[in-house]
PyMOL commands that place a pseudoatom at each C-alpha (Angstrom):
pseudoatom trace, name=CA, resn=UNK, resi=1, chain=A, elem=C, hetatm=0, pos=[-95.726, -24.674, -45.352]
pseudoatom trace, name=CA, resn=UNK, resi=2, chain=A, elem=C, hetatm=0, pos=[-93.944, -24.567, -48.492]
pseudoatom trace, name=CA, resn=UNK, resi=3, chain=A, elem=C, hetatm=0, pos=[-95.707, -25.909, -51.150]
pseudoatom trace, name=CA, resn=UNK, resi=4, chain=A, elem=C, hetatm=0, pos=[-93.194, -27.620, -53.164]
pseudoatom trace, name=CA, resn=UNK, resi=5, chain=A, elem=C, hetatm=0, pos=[-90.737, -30.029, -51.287]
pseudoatom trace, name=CA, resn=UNK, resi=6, chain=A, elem=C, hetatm=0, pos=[-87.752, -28.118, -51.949]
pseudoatom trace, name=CA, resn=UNK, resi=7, chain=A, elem=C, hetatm=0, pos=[-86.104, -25.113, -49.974]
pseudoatom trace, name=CA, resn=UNK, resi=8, chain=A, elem=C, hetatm=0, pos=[-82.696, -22.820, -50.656]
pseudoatom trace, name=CA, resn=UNK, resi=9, chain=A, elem=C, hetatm=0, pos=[-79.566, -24.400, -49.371]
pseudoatom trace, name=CA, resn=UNK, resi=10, chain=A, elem=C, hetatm=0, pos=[-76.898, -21.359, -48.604]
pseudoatom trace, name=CA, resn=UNK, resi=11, chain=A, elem=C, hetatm=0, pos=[-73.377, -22.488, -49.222]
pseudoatom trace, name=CA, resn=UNK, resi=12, chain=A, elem=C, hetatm=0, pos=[-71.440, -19.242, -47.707]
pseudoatom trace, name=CA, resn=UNK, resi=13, chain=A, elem=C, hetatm=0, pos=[-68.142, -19.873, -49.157]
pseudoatom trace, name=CA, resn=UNK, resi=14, chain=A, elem=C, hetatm=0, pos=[-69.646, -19.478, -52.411]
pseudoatom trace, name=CA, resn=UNK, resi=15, chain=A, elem=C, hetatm=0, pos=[-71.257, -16.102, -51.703]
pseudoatom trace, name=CA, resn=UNK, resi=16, chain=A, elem=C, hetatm=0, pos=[-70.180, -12.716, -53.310]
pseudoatom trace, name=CA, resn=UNK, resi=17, chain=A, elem=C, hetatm=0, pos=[-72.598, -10.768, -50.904]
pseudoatom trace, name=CA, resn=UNK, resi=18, chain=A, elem=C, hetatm=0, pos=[-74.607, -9.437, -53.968]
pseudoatom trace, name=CA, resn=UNK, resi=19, chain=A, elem=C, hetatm=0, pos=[-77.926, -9.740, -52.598]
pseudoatom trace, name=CA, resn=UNK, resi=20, chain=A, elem=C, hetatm=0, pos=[-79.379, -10.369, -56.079]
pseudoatom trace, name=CA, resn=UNK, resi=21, chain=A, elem=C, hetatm=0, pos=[-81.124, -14.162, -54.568]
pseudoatom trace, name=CA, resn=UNK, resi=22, chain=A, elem=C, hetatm=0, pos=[-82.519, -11.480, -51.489]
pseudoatom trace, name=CA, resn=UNK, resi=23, chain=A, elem=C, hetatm=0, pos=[-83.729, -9.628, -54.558]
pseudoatom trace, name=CA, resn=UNK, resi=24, chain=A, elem=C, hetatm=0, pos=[-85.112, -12.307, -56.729]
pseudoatom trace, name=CA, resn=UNK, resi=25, chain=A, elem=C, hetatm=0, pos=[-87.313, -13.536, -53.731]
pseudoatom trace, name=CA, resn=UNK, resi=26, chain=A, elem=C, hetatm=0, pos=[-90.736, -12.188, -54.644]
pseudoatom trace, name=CA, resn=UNK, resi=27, chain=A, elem=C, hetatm=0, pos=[-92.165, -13.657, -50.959]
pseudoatom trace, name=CA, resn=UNK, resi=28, chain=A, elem=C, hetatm=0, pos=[-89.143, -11.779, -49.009]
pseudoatom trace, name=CA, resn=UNK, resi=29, chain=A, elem=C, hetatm=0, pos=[-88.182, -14.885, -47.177]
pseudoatom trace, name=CA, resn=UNK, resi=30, chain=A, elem=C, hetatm=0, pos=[-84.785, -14.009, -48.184]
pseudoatom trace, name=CA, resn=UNK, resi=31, chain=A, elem=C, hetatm=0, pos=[-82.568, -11.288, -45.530]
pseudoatom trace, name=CA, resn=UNK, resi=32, chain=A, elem=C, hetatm=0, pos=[-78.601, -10.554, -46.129]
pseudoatom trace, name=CA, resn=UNK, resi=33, chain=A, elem=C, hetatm=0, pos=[-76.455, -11.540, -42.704]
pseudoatom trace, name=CA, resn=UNK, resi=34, chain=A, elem=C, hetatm=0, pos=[-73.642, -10.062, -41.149]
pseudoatom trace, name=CA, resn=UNK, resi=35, chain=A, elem=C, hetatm=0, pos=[-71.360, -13.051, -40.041]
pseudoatom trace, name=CA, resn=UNK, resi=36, chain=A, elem=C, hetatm=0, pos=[-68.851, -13.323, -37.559]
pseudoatom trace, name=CA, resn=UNK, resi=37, chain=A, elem=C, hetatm=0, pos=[-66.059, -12.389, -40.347]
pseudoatom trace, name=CA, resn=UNK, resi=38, chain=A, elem=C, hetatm=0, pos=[-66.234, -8.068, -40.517]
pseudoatom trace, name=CA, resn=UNK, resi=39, chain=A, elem=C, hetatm=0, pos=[-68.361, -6.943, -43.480]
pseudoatom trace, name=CA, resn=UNK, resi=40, chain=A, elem=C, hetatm=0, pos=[-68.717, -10.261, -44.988]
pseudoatom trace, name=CA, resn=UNK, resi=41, chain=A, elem=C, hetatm=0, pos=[-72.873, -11.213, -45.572]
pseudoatom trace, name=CA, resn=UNK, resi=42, chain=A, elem=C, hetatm=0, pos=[-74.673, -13.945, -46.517]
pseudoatom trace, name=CA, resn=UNK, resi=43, chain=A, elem=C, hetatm=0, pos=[-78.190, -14.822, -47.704]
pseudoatom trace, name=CA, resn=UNK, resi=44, chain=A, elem=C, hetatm=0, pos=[-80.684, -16.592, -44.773]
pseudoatom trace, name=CA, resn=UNK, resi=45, chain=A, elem=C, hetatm=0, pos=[-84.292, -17.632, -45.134]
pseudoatom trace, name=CA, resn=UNK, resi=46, chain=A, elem=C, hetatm=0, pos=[-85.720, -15.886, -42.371]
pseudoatom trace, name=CA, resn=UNK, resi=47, chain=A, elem=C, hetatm=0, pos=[-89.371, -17.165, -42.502]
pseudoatom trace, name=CA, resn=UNK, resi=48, chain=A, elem=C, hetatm=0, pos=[-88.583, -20.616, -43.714]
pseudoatom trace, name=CA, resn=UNK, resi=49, chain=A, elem=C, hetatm=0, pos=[-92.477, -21.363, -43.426]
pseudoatom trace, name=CA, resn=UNK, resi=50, chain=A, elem=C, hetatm=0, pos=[-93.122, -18.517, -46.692]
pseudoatom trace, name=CA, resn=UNK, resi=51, chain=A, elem=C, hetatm=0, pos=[-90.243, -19.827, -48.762]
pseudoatom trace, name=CA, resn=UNK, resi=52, chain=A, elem=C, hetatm=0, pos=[-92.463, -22.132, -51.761]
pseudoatom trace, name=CA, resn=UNK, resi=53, chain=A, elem=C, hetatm=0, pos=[-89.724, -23.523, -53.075]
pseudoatom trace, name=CA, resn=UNK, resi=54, chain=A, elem=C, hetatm=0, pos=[-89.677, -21.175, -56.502]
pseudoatom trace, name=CA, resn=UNK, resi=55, chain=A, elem=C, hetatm=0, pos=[-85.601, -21.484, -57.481]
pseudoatom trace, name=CA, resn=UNK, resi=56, chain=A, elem=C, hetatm=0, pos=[-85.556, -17.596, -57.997]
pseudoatom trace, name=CA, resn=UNK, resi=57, chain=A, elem=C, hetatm=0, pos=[-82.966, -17.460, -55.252]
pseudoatom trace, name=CA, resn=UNK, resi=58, chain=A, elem=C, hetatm=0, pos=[-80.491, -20.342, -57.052]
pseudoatom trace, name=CA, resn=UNK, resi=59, chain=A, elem=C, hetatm=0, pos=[-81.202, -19.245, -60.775]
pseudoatom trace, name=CA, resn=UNK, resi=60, chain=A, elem=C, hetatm=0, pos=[-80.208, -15.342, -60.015]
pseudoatom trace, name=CA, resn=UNK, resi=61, chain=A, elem=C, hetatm=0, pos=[-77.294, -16.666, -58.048]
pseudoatom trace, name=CA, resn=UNK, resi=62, chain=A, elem=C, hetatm=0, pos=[-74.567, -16.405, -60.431]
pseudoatom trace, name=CA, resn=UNK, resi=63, chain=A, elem=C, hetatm=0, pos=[-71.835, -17.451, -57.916]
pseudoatom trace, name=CA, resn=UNK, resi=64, chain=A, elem=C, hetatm=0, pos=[-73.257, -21.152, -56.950]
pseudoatom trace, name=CA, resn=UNK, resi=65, chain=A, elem=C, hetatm=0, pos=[-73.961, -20.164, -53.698]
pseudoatom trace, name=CA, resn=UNK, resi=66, chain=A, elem=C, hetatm=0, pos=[-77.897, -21.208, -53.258]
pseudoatom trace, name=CA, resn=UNK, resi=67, chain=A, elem=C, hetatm=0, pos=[-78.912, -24.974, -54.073]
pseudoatom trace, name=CA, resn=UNK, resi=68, chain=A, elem=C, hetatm=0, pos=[-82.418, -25.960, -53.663]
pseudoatom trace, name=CA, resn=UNK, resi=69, chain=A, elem=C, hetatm=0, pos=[-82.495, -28.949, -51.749]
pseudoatom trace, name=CA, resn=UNK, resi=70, chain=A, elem=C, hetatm=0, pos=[-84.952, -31.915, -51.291]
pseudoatom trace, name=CA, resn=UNK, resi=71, chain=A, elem=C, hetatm=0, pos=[-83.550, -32.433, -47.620]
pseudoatom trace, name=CA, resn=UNK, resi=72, chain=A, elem=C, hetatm=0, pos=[-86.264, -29.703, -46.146]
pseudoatom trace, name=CA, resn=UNK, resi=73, chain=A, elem=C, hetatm=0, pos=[-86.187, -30.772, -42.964]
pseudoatom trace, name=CA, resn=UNK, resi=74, chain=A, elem=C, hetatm=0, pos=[-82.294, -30.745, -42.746]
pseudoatom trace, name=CA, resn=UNK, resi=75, chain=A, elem=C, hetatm=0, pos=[-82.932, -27.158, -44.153]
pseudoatom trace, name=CA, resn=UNK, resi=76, chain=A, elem=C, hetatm=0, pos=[-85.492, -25.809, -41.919]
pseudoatom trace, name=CA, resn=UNK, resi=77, chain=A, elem=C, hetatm=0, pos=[-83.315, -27.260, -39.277]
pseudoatom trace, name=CA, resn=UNK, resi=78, chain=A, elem=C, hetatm=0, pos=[-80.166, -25.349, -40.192]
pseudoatom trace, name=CA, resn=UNK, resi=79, chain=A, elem=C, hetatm=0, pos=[-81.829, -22.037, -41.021]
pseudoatom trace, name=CA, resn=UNK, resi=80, chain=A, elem=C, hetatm=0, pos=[-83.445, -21.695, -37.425]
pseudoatom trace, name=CA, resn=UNK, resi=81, chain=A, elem=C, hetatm=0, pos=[-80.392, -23.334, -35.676]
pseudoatom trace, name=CA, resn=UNK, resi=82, chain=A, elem=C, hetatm=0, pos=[-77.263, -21.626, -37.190]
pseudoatom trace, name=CA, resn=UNK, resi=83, chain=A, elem=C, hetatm=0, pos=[-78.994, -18.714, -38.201]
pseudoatom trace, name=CA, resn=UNK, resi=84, chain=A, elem=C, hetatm=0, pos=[-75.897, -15.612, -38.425]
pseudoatom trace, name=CA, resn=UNK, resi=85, chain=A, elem=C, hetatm=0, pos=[-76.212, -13.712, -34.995]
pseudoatom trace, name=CA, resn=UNK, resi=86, chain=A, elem=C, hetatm=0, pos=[-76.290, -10.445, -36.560]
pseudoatom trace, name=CA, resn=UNK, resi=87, chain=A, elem=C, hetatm=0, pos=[-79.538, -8.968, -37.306]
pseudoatom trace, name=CA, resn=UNK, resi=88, chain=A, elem=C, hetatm=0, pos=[-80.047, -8.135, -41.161]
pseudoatom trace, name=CA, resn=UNK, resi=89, chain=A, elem=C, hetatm=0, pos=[-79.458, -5.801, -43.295]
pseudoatom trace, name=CA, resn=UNK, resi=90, chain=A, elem=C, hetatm=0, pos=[-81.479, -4.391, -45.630]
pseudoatom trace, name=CA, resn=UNK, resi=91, chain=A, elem=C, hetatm=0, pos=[-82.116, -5.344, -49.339]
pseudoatom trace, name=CA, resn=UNK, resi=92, chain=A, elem=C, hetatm=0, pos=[-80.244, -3.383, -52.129]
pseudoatom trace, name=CA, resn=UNK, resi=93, chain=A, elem=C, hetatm=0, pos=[-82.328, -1.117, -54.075]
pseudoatom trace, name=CA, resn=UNK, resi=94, chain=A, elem=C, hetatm=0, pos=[-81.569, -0.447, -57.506]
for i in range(1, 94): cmd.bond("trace and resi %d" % i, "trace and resi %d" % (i + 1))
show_as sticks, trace
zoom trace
């Protein structure tokens, strides 16, 4: 259960595919996506339960595509239910 009442809110149109907010996440509740578009990724919280609500994931995001939200329900319902059907890819390393 997160411990603060906030949790990520993707916003895919805004996403660059970086992967910094994947590598920001010090709990690793963040995973990169394939979507249905070829070779286009996004960011999904895949253990919504870990997530604590930090913010590292929107303040590294440079490109306004993570919002922390106060609607955690509505997030925890969108993150299992329209999860991307592609299994993940692995972080970046630098």
């Amino acid at each position: 259960m997160p411990t603060d009442p906030m949790l990520p809110w993707v916003i895919p149109e805004n996403c660059e595919g970086c992967a910094d907010c994947v590598s920001a996440c010090r709990r690793g509740c963040l995973a990169m996506h394939a979507t249905a578009r070829e070779g286009v990724y996004v960011p999904w919280l895949d253990d919504v339960g870990a997530c604590t609500g930090c913010g590292r994931c929107e303040v590294t995001c440079t490109w306004g595509a993570i919002s922390m939200t106060a609607y955690v329900e509505n997030a925890r319902r969108r993150f299992a239910e329209k999860r991307p059907s592609c299994a993940p890819i692995p972080a970046r390393v630098d």
